[in-house]
C-alpha positions as CSV (number, residue, x, y, z in Angstrom):
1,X,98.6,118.5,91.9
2,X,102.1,117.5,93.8
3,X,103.7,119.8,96.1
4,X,107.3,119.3,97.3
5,X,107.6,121.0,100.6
6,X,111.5,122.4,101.4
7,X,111.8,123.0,104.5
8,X,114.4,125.8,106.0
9,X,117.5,125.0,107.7
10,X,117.0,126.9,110.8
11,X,115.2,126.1,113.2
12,X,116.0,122.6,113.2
13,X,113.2,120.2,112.1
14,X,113.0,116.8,113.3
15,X,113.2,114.1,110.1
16,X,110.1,112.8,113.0
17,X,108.3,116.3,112.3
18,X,108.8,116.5,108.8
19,X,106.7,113.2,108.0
20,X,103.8,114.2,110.0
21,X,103.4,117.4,108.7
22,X,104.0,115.6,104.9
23,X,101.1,113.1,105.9
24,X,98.5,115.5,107.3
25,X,99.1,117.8,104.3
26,X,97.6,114.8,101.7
27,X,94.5,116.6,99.4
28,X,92.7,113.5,99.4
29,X,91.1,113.1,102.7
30,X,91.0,109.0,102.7
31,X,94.8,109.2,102.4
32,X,95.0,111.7,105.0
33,X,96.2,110.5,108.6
34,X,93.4,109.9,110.9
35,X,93.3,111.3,114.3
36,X,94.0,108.1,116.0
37,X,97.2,107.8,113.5
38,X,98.0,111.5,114.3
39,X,98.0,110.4,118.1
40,X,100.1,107.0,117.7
41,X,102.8,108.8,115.6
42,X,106.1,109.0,116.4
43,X,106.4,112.6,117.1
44,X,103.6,113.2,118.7
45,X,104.5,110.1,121.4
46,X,107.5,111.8,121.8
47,X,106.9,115.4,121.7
48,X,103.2,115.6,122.8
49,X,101.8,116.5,126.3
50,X,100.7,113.4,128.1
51,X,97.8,115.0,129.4
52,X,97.1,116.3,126.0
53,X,97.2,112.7,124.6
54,X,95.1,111.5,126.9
55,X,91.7,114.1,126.7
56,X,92.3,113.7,122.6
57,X,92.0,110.3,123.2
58,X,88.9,110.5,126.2
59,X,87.0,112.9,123.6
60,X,87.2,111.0,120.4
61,X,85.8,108.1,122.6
62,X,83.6,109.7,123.8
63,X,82.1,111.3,120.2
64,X,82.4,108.0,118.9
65,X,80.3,106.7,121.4
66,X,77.6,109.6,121.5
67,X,77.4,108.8,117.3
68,X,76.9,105.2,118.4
69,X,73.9,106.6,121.0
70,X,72.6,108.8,118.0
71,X,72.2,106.4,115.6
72,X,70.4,103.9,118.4
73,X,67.6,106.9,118.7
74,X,67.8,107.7,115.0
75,X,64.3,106.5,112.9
76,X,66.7,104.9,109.9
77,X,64.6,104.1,106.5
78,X,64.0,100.3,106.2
């Protein structure tokens, strides 16, 4: 299914907007942005609390990290 998003005229909505809402609106999840992408795109640079940035960036470090500790501990199947 294809879905053609119009958006109104008022308020204005950055061209910079519009594509990140477009690509975090994609059914199929492997097409889908991933959070890093989310965090490196334009918008967000530009529009995006520094602060805010940064702790979305500390935590998903740090949960990639605690998955990499899990699966150290984890009794696997050989």
């Amino acid at each position: 299914m294809k879905v053609d998003l119009i958006f109104p005229s008022a308020p204005h909505i950055s061209a910079d907007a519009k594509n990140l809402i477009r690509q975090l609106l994609v059914k199929d999840s492997a097409k889908r942005l991933s959070l890093q992408k989310i965090m490196k795109h334009p918008w967000m640079v530009k529009n995006a609390d520094p602060l805010f940035r940064t702790l979305v960036d500390s935590n998903f470090l740090n949960l990639k990290f605690d998955i990499l500790n899990m699966s150290l501990f984890m009794d696997l199947p050989s």
